[in-house]
Backbone bond lengths (Angstrom), bond angles and torsions (degrees), N, CA, C in turn:
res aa  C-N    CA-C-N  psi(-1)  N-CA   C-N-CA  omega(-1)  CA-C   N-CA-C  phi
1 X - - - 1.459 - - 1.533 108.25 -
2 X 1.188 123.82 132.84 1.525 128.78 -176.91 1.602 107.75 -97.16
3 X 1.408 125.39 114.58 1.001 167.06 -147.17 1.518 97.00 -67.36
4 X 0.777 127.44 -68.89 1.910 164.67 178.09 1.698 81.69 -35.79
5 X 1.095 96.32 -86.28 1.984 102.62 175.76 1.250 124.16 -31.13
6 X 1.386 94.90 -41.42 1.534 84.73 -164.44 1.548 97.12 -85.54
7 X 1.133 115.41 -42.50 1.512 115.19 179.88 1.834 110.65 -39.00
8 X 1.378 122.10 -53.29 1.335 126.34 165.49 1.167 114.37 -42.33
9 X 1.228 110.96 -75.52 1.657 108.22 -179.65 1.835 110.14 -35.53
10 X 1.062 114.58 -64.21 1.426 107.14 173.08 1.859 133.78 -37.67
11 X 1.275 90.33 -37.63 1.532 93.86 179.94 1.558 106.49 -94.52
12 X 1.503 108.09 -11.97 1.725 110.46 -170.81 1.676 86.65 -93.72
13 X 1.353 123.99 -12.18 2.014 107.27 177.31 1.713 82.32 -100.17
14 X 0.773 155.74 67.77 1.325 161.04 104.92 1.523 151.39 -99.74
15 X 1.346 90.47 -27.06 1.238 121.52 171.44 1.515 127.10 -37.44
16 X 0.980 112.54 -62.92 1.376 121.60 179.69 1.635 122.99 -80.80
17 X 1.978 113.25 -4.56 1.076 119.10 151.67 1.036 93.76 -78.85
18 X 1.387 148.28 -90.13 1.530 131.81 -170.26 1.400 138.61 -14.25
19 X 1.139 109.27 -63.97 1.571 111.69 161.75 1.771 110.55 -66.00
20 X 0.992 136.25 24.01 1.791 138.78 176.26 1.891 81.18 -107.06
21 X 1.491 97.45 -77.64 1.677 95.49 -158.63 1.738 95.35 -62.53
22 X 1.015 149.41 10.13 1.282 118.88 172.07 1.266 94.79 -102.26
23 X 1.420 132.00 -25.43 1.872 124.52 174.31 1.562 99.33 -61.89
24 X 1.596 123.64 -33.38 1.123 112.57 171.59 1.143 154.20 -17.71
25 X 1.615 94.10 -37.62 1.425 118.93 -154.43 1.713 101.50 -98.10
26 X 0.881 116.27 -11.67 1.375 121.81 -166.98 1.678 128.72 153.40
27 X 1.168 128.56 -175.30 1.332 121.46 174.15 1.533 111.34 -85.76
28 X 1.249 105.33 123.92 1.747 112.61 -179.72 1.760 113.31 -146.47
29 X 1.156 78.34 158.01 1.859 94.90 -160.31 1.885 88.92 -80.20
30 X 1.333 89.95 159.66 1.582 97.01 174.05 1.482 120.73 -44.17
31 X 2.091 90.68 -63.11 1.947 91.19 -167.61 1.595 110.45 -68.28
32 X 1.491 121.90 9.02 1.667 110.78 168.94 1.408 94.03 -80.37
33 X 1.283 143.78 -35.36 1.835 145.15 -135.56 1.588 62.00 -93.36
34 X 1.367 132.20 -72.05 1.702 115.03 -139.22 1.813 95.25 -75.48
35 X 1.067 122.96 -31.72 1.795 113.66 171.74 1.098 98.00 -56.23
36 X 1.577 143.31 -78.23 1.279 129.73 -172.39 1.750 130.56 -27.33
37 X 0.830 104.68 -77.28 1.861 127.05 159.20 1.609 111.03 -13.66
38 X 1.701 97.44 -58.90 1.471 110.67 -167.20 1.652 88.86 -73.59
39 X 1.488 131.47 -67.51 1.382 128.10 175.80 1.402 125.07 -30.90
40 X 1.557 113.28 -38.56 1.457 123.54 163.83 1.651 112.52 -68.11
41 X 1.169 124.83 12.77 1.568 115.75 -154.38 1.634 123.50 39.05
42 X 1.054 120.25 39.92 1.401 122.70 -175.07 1.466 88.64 -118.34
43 X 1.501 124.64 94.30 1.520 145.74 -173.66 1.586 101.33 -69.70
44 X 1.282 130.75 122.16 1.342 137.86 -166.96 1.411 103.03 -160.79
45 X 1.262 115.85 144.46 1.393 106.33 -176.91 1.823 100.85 -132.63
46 X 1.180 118.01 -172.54 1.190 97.51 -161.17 1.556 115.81 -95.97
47 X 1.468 106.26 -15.12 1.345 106.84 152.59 1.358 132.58 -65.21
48 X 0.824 100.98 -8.53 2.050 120.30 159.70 1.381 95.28 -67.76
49 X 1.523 106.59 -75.48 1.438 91.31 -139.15 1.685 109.04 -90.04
50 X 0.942 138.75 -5.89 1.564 140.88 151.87 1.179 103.88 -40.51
51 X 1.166 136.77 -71.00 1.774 130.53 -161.31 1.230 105.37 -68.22
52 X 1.801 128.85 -32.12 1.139 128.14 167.99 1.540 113.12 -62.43
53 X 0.965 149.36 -35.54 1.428 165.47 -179.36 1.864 100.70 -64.89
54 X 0.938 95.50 -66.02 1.482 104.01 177.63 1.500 117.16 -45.27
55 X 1.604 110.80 -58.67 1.419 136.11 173.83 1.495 107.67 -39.91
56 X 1.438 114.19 -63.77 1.579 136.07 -165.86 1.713 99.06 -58.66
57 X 1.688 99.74 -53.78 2.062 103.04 176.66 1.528 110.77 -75.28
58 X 1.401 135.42 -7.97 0.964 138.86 160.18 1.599 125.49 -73.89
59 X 0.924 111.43 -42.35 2.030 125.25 145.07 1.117 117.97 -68.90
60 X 1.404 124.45 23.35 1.667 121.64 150.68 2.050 92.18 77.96
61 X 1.209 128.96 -5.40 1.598 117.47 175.97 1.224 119.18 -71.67
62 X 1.385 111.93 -52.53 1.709 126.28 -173.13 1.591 104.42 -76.80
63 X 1.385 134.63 174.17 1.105 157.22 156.97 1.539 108.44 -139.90
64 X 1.531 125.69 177.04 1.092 138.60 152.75 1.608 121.78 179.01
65 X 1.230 89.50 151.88 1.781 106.58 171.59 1.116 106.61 -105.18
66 X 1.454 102.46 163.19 1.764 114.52 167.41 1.529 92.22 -114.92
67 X 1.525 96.46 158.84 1.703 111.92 -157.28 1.537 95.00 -142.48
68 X 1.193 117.81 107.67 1.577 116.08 168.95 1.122 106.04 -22.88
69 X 1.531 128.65 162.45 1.886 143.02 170.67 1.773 96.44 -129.68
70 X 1.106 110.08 116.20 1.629 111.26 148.96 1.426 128.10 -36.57
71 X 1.828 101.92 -61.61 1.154 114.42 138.09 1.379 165.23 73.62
72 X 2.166 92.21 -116.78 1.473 111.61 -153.70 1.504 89.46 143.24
73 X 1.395 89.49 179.62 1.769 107.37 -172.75 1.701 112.83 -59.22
74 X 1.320 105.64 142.65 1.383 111.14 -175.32 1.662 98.99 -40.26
75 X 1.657 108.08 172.30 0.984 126.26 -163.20 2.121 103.91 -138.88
76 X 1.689 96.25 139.85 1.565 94.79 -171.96 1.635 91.98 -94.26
77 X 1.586 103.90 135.51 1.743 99.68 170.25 1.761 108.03 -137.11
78 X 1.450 95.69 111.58 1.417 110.02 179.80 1.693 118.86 -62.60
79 X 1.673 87.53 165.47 1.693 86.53 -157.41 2.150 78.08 -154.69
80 X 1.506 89.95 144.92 1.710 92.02 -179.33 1.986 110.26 -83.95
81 X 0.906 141.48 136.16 1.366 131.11 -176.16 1.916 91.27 -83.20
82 X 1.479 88.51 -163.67 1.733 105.67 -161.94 1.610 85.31 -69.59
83 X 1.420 124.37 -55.63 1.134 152.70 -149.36 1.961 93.23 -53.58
84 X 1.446 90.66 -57.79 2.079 103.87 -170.93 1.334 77.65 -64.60
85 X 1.279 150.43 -86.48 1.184 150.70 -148.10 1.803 89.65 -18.10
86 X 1.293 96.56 -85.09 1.586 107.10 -144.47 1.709 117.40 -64.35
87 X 1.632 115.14 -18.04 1.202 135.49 106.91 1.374 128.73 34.94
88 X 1.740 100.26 -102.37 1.290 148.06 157.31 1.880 94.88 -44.07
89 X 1.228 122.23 -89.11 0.907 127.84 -160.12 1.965 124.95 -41.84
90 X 1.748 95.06 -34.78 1.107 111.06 175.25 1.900 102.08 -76.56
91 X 1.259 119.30 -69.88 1.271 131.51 168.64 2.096 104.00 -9.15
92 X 1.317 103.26 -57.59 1.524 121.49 175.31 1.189 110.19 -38.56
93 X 1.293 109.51 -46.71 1.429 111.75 -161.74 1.130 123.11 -95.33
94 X 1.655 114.65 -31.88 2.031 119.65 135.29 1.375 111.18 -30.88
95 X 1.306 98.10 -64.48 1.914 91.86 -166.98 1.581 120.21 -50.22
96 X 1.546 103.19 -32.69 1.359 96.03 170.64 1.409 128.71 -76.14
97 X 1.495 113.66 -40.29 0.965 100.31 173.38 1.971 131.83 -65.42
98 X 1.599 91.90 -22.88 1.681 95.92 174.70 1.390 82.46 -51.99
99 X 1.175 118.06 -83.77 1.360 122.89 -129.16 1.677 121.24 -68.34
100 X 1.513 106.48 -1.78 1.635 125.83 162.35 2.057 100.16 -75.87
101 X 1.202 101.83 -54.19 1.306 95.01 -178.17 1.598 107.86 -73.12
102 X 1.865 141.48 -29.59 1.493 110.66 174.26 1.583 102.55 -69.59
103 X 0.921 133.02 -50.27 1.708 132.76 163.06 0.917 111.24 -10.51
104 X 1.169 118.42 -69.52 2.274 127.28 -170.36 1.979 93.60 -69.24
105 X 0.904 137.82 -33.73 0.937 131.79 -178.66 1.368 116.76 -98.35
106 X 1.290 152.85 -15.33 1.218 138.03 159.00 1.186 111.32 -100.26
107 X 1.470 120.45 4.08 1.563 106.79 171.88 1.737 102.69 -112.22
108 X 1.342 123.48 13.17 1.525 121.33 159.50 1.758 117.05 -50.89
109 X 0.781 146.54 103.04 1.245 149.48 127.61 1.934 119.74 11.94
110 X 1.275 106.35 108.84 1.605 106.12 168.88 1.463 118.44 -79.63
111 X 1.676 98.75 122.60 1.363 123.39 176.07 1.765 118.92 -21.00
């Protein structure tokens, strides 16, 4: 099994909870979601994350405005609807429980 892969796959089935709770937080422009990610080590590039963005406001989660730029050309800044909210909220509650159960299981003790 190649290592490299699997490591991707892991952060790529996360991904799109990540970028939910960071729209969470407020209204934010795309290239902050891809600075964040990259700062988190969660490697995304921006052809990633555009179609994901699109996808997420295309399932009724995302919203957005465009916001004049001082600048340069206005700018799109996402925002979660009621819908991402609850979403998000459910999503939360997977994550915890995955992550109570990889916990209970990699911190068991060998026989």
């Amino acid at each position: 099994m190649d290592l490299e892969n699997a490591q991707v796959q892991m952060r790529k089935g996360i991904l799109e909870y990540c970028i939910l709770h960071i729209i969470s937080r407020g209204e934010i422009y795309a290239s902050e979601i891809l600075d964040e990610l990259i700062n988190a080590r969660i490697m995304v590039v921006e052809g990633t994350l555009y179609p994901l963005l699109t996808r997420l406001k295309n399932s009724g989660l995302l919203d957005y405005k465009w916001v004049e730029s001082t600048s340069g050309p206005p700018r799109k800044y996402y925002v979660l609807t009621d819908t991402g909210q609850l979403f998000l909220d459910n999503l939360n509650s997977t994550w915890n429980e995955l992550s109570d159960s990889v916990t209970t299981i990699i911190s068991k003790k060998t026989k």
